[in-house]
C-alpha positions in Angstrom: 0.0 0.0 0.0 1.0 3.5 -0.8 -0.6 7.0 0.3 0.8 10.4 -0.1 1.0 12.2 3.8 1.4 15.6 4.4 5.4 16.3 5.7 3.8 17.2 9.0 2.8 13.9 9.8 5.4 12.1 8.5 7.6 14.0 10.6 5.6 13.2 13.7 5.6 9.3 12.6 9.5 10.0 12.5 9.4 11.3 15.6 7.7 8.5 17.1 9.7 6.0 15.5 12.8 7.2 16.6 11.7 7.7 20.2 10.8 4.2 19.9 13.8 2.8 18.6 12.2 1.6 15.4 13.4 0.7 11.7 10.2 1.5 9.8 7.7 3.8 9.9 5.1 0.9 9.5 4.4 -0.2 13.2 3.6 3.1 14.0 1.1 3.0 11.1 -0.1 0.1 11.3 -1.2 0.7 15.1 -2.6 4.3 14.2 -4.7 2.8 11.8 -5.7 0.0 14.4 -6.7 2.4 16.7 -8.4 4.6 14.4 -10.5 1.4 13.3 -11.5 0.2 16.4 -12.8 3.4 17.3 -14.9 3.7 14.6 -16.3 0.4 15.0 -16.7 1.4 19.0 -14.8 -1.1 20.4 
């Protein structure tokens, strides 16, 4: 999957990857959009 993000938040994803010690900015999508999901299916 691809998707164009505005430079703000992929410089907040960076930030949170690198406080986090990550490789990838994946994980941090890929819970963003976990929790973004489960909140619109309210659970």
């Amino acid at each position: 999957m691809q998707a164009d993000l505005p430079g703000e938040l992929v410089a907040a994803i960076d930030r949170l990857k690198d406080d986090a010690g990550l490789r990838g900015r994946a994980p941090i999508i890929e819970e963003a959009l976990r929790f973004y999901i489960e909140a619109k299916q309210g659970t």
